[in-house]
Structure formats: C-alpha cells, structure tokens
N, C-alpha and C positions, 0 to 999 in steps of 0.2 A: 389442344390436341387430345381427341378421343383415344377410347380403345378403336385397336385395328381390329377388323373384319374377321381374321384367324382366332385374335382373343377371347370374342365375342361368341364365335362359334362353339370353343373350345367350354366355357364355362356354359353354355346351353346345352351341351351335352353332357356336361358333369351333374349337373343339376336334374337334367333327364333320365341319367340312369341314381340318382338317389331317388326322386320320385315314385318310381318303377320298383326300388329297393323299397322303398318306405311300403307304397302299395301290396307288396309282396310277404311281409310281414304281418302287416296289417291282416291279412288276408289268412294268412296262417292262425293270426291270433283267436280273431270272431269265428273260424269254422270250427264245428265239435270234433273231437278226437274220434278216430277209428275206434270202432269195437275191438275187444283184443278178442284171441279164440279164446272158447271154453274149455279149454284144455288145463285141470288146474297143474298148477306148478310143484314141484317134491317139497315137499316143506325144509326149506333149512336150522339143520341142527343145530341145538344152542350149544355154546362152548364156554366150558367155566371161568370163571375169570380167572383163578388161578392160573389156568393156562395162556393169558395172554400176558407178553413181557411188557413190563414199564418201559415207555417211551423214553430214552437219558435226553437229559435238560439237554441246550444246545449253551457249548461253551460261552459267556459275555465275550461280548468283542467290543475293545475298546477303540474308539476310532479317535486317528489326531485329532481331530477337529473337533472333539469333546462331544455333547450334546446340544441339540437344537434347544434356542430358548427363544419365544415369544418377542416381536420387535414393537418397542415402548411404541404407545401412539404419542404423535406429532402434536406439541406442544403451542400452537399459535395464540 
C-alpha cells in the first residue's frame, strides 16, 4: 500500500515552495548590494568607559538534575 494521491501531492508542494525558498536566497546572496547614499553619517561620540556600568554576573543556577556529563562509549 502506497502513499495516497493527497500525500503525494501534499509533499510536492512542500518541497516546491523550499525550492522557491532556497532559489530566493540564493538569489539574494550572488546579487551586489545597493549603493548606500552619499550622504555621510554624524559621527558617533565616543563614551568613556568610565561611564559605562559593569554588566552584574548572572546568579549560578543550580539545577536538580546537576550537570550534563558525557555518555561513556559502548564497550563491545
């Protein structure tokens, strides 16, 4: 017993709009980028570092389940 007729149809359309997706990227990728204008930009100010606050650690979080360890390979 095959796939039914609906099935069938169903994943050839799926496949048709990845193709389409994939082409479409593609296609984005190999074209050059637009010129930007020539309008240049304000220059942004540098800011001392003084002035920027230290990020606070993020508390440990300990989980039940302890931590992940490595599963021994299979001894045959």
């Amino acid at each position: 017993m095959g796939p039914s007729e609906k099935s069938f149809n169903q994943v050839k359309s799926i496949l048709g709009m990845l193709d389409r997706s994939i082409d479409r990227l593609r296609e984005q990728r190999t074209t050059p980028a637009p010129a930007l204008s020539s309008v240049p930009a304000a220059p942004i100010p540098a800011v001392p570092k003084a002035a920027i606050a230290p990020i606070p650690a993020a508390p440990a979080r300990e989980s039940r389940f302890g931590r992940a360890t490595p599963i021994p390979p299979a001894s045959n």
